[in-house]
N, CA, C and O of each residue as an XYZ file, in Angstrom:
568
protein
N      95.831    128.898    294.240
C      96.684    129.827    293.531
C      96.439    129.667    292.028
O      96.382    128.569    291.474
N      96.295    130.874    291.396
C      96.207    130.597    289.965
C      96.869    129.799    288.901
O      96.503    129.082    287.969
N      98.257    130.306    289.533
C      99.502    129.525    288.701
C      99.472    128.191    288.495
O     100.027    127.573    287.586
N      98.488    127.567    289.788
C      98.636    126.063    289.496
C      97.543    125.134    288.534
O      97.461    123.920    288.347
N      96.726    126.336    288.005
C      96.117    125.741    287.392
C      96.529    126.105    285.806
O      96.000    125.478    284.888
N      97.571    127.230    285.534
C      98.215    127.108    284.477
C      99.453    125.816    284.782
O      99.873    125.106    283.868
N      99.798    125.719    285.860
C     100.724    125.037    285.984
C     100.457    122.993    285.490
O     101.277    122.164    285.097
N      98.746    122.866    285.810
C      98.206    121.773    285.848
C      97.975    121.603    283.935
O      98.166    120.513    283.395
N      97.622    122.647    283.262
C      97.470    122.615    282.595
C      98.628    121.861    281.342
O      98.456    120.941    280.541
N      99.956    122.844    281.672
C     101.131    122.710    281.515
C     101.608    121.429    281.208
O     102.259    121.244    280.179
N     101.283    120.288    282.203
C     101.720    119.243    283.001
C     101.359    118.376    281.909
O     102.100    117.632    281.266
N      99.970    118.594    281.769
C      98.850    118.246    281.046
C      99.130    117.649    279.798
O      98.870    116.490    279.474
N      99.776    118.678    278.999
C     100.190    118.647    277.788
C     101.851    118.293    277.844
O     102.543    118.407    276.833
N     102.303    117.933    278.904
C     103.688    117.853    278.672
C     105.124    118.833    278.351
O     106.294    118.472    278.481
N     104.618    120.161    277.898
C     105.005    121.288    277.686
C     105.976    121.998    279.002
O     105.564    122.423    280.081
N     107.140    121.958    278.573
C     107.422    123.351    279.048
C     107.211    124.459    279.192
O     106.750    125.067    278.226
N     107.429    125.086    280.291
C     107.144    126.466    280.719
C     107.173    127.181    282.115
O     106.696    126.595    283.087
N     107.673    128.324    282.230
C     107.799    129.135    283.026
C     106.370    129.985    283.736
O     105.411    130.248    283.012
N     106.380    130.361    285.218
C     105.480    130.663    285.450
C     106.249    132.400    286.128
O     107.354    132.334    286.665
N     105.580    133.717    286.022
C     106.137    134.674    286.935
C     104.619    135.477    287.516
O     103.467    135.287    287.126
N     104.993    136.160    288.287
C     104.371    136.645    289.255
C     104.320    138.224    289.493
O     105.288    138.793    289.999
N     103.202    138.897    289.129
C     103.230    140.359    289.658
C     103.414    140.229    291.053
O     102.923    139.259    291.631
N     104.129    141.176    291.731
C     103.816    141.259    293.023
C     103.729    142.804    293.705
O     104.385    143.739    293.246
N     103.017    142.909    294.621
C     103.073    144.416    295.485
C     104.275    144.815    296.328
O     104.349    146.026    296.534
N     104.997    144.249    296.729
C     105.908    144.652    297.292
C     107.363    143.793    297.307
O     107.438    142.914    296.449
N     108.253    143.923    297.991
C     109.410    142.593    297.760
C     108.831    141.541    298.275
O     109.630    140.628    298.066
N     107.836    141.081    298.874
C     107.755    139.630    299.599
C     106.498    138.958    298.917
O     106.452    137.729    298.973
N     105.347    139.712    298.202
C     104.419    138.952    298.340
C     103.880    139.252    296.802
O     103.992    140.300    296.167
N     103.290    138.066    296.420
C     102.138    138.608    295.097
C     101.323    139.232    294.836
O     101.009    139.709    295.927
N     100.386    139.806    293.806
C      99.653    140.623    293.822
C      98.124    140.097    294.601
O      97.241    140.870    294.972
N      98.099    138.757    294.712
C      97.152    138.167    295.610
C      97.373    137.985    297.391
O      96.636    137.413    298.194
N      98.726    138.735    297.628
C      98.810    138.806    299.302
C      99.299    137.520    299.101
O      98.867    136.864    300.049
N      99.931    136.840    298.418
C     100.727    135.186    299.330
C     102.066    135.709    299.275
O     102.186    136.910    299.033
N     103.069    135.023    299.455
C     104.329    135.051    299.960
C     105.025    134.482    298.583
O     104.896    133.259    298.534
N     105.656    134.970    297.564
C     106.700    134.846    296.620
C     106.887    133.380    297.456
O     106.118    132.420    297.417
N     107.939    133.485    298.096
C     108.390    132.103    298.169
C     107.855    130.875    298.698
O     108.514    129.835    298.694
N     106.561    130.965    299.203
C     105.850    129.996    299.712
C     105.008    129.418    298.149
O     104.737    128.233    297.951
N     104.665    130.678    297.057
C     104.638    130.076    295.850
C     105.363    129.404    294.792
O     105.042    128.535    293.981
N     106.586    130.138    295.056
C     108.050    129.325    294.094
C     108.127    128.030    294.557
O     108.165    127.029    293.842
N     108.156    128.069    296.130
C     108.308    126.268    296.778
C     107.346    125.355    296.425
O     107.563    124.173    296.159
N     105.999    126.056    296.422
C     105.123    124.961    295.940
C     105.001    124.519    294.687
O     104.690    123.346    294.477
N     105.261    125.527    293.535
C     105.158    125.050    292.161
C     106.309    124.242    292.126
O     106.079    123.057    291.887
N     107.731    124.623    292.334
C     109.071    123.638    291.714
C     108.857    122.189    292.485
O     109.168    121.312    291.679
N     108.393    121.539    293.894
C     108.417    120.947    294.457
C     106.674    119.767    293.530
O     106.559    118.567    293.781
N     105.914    120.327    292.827
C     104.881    119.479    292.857
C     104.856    119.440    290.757
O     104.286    118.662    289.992
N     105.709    120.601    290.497
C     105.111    120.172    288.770
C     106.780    119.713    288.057
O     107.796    119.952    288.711
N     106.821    119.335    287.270
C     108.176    118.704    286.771
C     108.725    119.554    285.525
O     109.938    119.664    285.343
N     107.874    120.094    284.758
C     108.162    120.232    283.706
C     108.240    122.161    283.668
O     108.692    122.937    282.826
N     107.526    122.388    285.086
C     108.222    123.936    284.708
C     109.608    123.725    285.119
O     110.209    122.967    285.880
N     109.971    124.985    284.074
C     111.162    125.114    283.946
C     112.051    126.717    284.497
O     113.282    126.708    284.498
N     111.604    127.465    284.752
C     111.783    128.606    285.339
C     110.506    129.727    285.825
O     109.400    129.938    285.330
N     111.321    130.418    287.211
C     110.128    131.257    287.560
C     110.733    132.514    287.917
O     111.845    132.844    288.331
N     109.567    133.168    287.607
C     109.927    134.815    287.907
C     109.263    135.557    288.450
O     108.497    135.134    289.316
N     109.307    136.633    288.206
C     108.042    138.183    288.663
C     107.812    139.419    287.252
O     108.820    140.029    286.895
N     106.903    139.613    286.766
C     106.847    140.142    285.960
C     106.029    141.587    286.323
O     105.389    141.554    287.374
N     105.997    142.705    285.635
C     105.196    143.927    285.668
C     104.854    143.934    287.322
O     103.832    143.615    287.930
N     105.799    144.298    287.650
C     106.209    144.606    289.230
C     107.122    146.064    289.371
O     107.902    146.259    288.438
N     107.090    146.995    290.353
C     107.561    147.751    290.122
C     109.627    147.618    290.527
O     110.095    147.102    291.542
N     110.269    148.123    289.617
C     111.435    147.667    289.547
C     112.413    147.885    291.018
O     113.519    147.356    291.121
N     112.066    148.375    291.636
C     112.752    148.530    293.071
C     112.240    147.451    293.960
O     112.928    147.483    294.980
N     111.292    146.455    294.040
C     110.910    145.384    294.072
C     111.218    143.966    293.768
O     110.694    142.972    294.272
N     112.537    144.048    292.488
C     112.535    143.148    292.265
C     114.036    142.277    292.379
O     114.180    141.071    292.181
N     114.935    143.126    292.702
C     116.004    142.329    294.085
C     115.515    141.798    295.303
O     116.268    140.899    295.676
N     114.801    141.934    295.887
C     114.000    141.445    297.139
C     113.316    139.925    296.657
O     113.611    138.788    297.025
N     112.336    140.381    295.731
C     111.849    139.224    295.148
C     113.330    138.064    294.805
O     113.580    137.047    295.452
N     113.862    138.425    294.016
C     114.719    137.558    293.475
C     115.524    136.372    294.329
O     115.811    135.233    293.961
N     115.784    137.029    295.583
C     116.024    136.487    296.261
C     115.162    135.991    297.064
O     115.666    134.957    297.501
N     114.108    136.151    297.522
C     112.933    135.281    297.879
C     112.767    133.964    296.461
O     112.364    132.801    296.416
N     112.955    134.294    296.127
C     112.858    132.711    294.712
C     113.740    132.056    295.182
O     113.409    131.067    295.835
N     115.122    132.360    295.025
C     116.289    131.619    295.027
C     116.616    130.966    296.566
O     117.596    130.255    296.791
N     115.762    131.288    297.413
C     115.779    130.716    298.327
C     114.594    130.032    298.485
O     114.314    129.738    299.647
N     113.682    129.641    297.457
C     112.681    128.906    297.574
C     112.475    127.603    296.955
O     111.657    126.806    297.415
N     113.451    127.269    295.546
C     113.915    126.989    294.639
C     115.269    126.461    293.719
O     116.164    127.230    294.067
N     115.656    125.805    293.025
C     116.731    126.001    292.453
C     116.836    126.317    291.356
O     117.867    126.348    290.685
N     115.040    126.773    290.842
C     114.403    126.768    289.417
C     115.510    128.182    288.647
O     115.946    129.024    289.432
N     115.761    128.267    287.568
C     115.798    129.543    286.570
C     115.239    130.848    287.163
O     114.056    130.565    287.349
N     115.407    132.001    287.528
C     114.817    133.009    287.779
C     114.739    134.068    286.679
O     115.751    134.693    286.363
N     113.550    134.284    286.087
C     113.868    135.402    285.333
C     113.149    136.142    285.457
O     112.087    135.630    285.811
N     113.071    137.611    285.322
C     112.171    138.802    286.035
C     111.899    139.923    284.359
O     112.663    140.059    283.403
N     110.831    140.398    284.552
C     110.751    141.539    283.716
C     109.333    142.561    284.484
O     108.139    142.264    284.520
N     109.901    143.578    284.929
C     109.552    144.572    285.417
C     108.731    145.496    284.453
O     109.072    145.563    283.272
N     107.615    146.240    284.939
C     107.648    147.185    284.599
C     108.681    148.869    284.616
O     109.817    148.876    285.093
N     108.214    149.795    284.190
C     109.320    150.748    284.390
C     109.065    151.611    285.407
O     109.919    152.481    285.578
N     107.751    151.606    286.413
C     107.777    152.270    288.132
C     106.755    152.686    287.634
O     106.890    153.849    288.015
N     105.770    152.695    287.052
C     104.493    153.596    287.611
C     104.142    152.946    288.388
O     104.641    152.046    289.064
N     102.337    153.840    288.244
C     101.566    152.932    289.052
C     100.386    152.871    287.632
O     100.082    153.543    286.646
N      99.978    151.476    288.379
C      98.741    151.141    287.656
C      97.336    151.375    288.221
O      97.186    151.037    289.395
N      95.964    152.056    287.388
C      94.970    151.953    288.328
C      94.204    151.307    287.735
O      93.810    151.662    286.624
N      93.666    149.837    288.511
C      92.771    149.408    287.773
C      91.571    149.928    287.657
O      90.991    149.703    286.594
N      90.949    150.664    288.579
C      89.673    151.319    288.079
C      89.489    152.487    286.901
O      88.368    152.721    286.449
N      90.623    153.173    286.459
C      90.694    153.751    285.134
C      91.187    153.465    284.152
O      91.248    154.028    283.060
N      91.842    151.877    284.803
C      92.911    150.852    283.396
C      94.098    151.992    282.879
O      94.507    152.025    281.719
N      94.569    152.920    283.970
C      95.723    153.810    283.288
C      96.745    153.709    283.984
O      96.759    153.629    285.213
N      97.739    153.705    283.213
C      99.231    154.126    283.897
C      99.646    156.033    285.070
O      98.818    156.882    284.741
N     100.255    156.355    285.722
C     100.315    157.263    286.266
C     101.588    157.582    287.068
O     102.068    156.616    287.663
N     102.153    158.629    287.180
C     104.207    158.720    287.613
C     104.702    158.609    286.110
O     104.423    158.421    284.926
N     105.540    158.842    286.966
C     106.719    158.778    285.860
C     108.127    157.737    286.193
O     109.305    158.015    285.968
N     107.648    156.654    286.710
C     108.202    155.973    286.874
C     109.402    155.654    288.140
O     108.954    155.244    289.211
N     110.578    155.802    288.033
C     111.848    155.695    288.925
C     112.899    156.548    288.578
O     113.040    156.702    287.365
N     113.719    157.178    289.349
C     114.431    158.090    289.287
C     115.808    157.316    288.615
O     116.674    157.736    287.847
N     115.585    155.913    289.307
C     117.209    154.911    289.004
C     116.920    154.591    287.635
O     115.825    154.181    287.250
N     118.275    154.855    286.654
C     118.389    154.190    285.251
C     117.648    152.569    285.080
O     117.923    151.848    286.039
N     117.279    152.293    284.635
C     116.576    151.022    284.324
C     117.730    149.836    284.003
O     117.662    148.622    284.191
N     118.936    150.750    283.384
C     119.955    149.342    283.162
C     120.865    149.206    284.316
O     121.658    148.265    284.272
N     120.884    150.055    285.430
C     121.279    149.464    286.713
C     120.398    148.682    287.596
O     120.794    147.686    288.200
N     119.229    149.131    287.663
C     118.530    148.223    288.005
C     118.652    146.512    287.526
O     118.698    145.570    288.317
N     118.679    146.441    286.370
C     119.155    145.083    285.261
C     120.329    144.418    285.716
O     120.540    143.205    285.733
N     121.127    145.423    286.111
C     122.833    144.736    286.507
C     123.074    143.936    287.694
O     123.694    142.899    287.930
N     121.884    145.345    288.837
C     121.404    144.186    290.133
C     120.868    143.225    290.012
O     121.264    142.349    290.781
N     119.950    142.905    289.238
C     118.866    141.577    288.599
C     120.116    140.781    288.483
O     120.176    139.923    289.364
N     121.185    140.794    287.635
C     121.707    139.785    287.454
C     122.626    138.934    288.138
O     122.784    137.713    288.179
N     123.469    140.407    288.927
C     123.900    139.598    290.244
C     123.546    139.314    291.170
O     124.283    138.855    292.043
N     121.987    139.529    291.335
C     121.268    138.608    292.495
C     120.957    137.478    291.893
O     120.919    136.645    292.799
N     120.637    136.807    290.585
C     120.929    135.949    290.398
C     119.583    135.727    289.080
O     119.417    134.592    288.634
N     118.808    136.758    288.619
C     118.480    136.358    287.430
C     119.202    136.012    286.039
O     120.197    136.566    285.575
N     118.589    135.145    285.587
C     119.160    134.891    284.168
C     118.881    135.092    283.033
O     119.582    134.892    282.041
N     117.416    135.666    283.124
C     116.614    136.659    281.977
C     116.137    137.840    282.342
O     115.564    137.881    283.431
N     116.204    138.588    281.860
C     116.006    140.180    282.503
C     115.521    140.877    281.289
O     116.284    141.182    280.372
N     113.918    141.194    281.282
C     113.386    142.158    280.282
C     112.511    142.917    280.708
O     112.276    142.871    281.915
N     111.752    143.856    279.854
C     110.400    144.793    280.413
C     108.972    144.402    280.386
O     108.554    143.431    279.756
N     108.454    144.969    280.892
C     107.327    144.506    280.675
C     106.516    146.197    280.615
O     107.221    147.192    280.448
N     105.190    146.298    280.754
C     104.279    147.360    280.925
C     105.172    148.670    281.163
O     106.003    148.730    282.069
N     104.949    149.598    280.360
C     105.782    151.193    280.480
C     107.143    151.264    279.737
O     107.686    152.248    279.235
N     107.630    149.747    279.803
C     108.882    150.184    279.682
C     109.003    150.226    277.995
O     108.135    149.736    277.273
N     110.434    151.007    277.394
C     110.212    151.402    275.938
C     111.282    150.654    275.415
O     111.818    149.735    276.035
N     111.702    151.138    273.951
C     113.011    150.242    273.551
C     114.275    150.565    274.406
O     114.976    149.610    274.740
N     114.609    151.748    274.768
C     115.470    152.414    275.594
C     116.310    151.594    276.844
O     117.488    151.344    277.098
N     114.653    151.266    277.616
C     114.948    150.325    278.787
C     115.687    148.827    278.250
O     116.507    148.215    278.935
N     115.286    148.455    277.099
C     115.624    146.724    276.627
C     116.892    147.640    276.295
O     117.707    147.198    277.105
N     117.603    148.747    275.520
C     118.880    148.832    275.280
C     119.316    148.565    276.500
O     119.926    147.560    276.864
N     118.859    149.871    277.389
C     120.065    149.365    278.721
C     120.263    148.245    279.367
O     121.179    148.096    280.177
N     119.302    147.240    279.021
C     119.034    145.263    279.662
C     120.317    144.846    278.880
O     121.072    144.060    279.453
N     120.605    145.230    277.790
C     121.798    144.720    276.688
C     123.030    145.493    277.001
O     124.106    145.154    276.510
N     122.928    146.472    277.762
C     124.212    147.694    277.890
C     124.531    146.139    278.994
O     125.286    145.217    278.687
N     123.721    146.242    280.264
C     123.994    145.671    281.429
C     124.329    144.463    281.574
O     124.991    144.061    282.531
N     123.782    143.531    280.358
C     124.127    141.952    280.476
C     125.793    142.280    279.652
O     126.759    141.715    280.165
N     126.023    143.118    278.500
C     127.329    142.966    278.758
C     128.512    143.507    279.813
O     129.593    142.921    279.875
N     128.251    144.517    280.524
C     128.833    144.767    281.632
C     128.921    143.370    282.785
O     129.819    142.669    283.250
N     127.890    143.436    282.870
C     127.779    141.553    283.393
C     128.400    140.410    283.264
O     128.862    139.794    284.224
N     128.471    139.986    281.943
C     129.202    139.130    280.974
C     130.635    139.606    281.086
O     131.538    138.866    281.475
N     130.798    140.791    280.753
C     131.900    141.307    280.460
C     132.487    141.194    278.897
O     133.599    141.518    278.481
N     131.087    140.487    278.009
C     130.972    140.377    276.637
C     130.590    141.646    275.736
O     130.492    141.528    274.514
């Protein structure tokens, strides 16, 4: 797995740090393994990461995931999504228009499944990070 050789690296130097994960669907990474058969192996063998996530994943994807971590783990979960296209790597372009669901409900589910950082990644604009801030205070209740 790739991660473990950022993860070895990590170790290496003593450094903190977080590792996240594109993935294709709710269960698995963009390499076909199993989210949580990877969360178990990194928290169980390196010491010094400190949280894990899924990143530039499409956002209806990433309640499923979340909970595949948290049952793999007791690590930090934090997620940042893209905003729903699709990506093609053979023309390196974005394509859709993304998701029909507001982006800061999506965020609100993130948090009560149990992330604790919630941002964008690929597509998404300042708009989407407002509604991440609308939603963590609805959340908070701050």
């Amino acid at each position: 797995m790739e991660a473990e050789v950022e993860a070895q690296i990590a170790e290496e130097l003593g450094a903190p740090y977080w590792i996240s994960f594109s993935c294709c669907d709710g269960r698995h990474n963009c390499e076909g393994q199993l989210l949580a058969d990877c969360a178990r192996q990194l928290a169980s063998q390196y010491p010094h990461l400190q949280a894990i996530g899924v990143n530039c994943t499409k956002p209806e994807y990433i309640t499923s995931l979340i909970g595949k971590l948290k049952g793999a783990s007791d690590l930090p979960i934090i997620v940042y999504p893209n905003s729903g296209e699709e990506y093609d790597p053979q023309t390196k372009t974005w394509h859709g228009v993304g998701t029909d669901r507001r982006f800061g409900d999506y965020a609100l589910d993130y948090m009560k499944a149990g992330a604790v950082a919630v941002g964008g990644c690929c597509t998404t604009v300042a708009d989407h990070i407002r509604q991440v801030v609308a939603a963590r205070k609805t959340y908070t209740g701050k």
